[in-house]
C-alpha angles and dihedrals in degrees: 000000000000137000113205117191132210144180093348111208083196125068119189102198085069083068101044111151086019129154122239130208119199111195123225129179087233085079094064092028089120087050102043087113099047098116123269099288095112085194084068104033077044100060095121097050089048104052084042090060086045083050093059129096118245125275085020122144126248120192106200105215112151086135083174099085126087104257094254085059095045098051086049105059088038092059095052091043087060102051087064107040081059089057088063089035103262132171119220134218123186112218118225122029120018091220094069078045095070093036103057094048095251120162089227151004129239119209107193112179104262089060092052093083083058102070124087130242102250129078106281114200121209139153095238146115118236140209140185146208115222124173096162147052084246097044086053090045096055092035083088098072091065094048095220122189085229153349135236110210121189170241095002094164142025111290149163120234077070103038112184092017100128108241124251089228123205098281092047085046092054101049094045088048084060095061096063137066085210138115100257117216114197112226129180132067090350128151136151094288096052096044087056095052082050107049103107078054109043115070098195115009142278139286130221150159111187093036094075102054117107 
């Protein structure tokens, strides 16, 4: 299988050292049953993209919603990361992607199996989720502009996965050309401490919220 880009409209060195959201519905779980308005079930994500510096990078999962609702909320989340500044990934297939105006596509694991075996071009920035030595090794047929590996600490949105840890992160980081994004109980502490270690910047979800 083979992803072939053209004409990006997004350019990811324009976001080097950037940090990275990913959103998840376990941010909003004590207001699922707040009515349909996204802007109020959605209080959590919200106050976590407020949270974020400008010209950051938000990748919109919440696989969870029926698609109507997902489009919806994307939507809405759109219009105000590009008021920072923000780009904007949708998570899952590349082809909603496109068609739902996002900056960039983000392939996790579970989304590789879906893609067909023939070049698909698209204007589109990728990026993919590794975890292992052979996640990192088959990222390269999809030519994506990073990788998130995970998890290098302790969360919990995984609670019990053993962590990767600094030194395992750093090996892993080593079998790959690509830009390396660092994913798992980060925050701005951690990344710090990580620096000499990181290429292009961390990934969280709970580290944003205020």
């Amino acid at each position: 299988m083979l992803i072939c880009h053209r004409d990006k409209k997004f350019t990811f060195k324009n976001y080097w050292s950037s940090q990275i959201f990913m959103t998840d519905e376990r941010l909003d779980i004590q207001n699922a049953a707040s009515g349909d308005d996204p802007a109020i079930a959605h209080r959590g994500l919200f106050r976590a993209i407020a949270a974020l510096p400008p010209r950051s990078i938000i990748i919109f999962r919440h696989y969870s919603l029926p698609m109507k609702n997902r489009i919806k909320l994307f939507t809405l989340i759109k219009k105000r990361a590009k008021k920072k500044g923000h780009a904007i990934f949708w998570a899952g297939h590349i082809f909603h992607a496109i068609k739902y105006g996002a900056d960039g596509a983000h392939i996790p694991l579970w989304a590789r199996r879906k893609f067909s075996n023939r070049c698909q071009i698209h204007p589109l920035s990728l990026s993919i989720s590794a975890h292992h030595a052979a996640d990192i090794n088959s990222a390269s047929l999809y030519h994506p502009d990073f990788l998130i590996l995970s998890p290098i600490f302790t969360t919990k949105s995984h609670v019990g996965q053993r962590p990767l840890g600094r030194m395992r992160f750093m090996k892993l980081s080593q079998l790959s050309h690509h830009h390396i994004i660092a994913m798992g109980g980060m925050n701005v502490r951690r990344a710090a401490n990580m620096k000499n270690h990181i290429a292009c910047g961390w990934a969280g979800i709970n580290a944003f919220q205020k």
